[in-house]
C-alpha angles and dihedrals in degrees: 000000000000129000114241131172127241103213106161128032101278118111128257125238111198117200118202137183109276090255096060119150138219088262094054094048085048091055090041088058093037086056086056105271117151091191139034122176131174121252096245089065132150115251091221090042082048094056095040100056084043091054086050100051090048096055 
């Protein structure tokens, strides 16, 4: 996971390796990401959870 900063009010996606755990997820939310998927994830299931975190 990299760090990035979140300057301005857009939201933040967050990308992680396909074994992720729980802590990393936790740090990755803690930092300011609003989502965090892992990489084995559905296309539908991936524009779904985007839709959602743009309104």
């Amino acid at each position: 996971m990299t760090e990035q900063q979140n300057s301005d009010d857009s939201p933040l996606v967050t990308m992680m390796r396909s074994d992720w755990d729980e802590t990393l997820q936790k740090q990755a939310m803690k930092a300011g990401a609003c989502l965090v998927l892992k990489k084995t994830y559905d296309l539908q299931q991936l524009v779904a959870q985007v839709m959602k975190v743009l309104g």
